[in-house]
Structures are given as C-alpha cells and as structure tokens.
C-alpha positions as CSV (number, residue, x, y, z in Angstrom):
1,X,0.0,0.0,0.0
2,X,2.6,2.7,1.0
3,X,4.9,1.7,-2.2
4,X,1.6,2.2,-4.4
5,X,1.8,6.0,-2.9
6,X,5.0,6.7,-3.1
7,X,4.7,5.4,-6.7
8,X,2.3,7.6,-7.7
9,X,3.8,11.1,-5.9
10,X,7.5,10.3,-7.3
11,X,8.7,11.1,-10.8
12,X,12.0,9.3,-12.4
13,X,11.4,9.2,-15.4
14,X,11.9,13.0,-16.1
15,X,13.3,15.3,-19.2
16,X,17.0,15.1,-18.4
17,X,18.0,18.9,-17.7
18,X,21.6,20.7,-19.1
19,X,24.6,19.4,-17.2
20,X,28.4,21.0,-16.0
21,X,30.9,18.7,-16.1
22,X,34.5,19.1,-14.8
23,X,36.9,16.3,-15.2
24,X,40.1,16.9,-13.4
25,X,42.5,13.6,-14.7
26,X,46.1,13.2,-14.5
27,X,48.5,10.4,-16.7
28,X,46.8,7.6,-15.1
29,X,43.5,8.0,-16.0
30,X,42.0,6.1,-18.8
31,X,40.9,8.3,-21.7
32,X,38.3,5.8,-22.4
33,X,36.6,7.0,-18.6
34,X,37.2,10.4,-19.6
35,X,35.3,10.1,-22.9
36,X,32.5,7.9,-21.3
37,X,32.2,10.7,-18.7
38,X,31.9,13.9,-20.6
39,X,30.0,11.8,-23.6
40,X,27.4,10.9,-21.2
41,X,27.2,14.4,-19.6
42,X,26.8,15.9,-23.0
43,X,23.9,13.9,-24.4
44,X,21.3,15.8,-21.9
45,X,21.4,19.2,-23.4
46,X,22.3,20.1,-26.8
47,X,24.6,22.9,-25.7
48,X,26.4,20.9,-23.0
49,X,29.1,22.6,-21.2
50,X,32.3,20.3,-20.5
51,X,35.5,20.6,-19.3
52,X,39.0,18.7,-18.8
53,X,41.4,19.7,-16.7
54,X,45.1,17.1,-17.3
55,X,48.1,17.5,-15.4
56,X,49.7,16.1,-19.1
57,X,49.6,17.2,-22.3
C-alpha cells in the first residue's frame, strides 16, 4: 500500500536537464573513462558545457 503511494507522488522518469561537467585527470587516468564521462554528460542538453582539466599534455 505505502509503495503504491509513493509510486504515484514520485517522478523518475523525467526530461533530463543541461549538465556542467568538470573532469580533473592526470596520466593515469583512462581516456576511455574520460570520454565515457563527458559523452554521457553531454547527451542531456544540446549545448552541454564540458570541461577537462590534465596535469599532461
């Protein structure tokens, strides 16, 4: 009964809103994580703002 509710009063399934993403990596990171990250960040908004901050070059 109370998970009916609560089912009914809770939304997850929302319009995913604009996202800010700042990735700070150094030489140990993999740049497969980074790109995952920042790709997944900048489906939600077709502006997205990202950013990556490396210790390398």
């Amino acid at each position: 009964m109370i998970l009916q509710n609560s089912e009914a009063m809770v939304s997850i399934d929302m319009p995913a809103g604009p996202s800010e993403v700042l990735v700070i990596a150094d030489e140990h990171v993999s740049l497969v994580y980074i790109a995952a990250d920042l790709l997944s960040q900048a489906e939600h908004h077709p502006i997205p703002t990202l950013f990556l901050k490396s210790s390398g070059q």
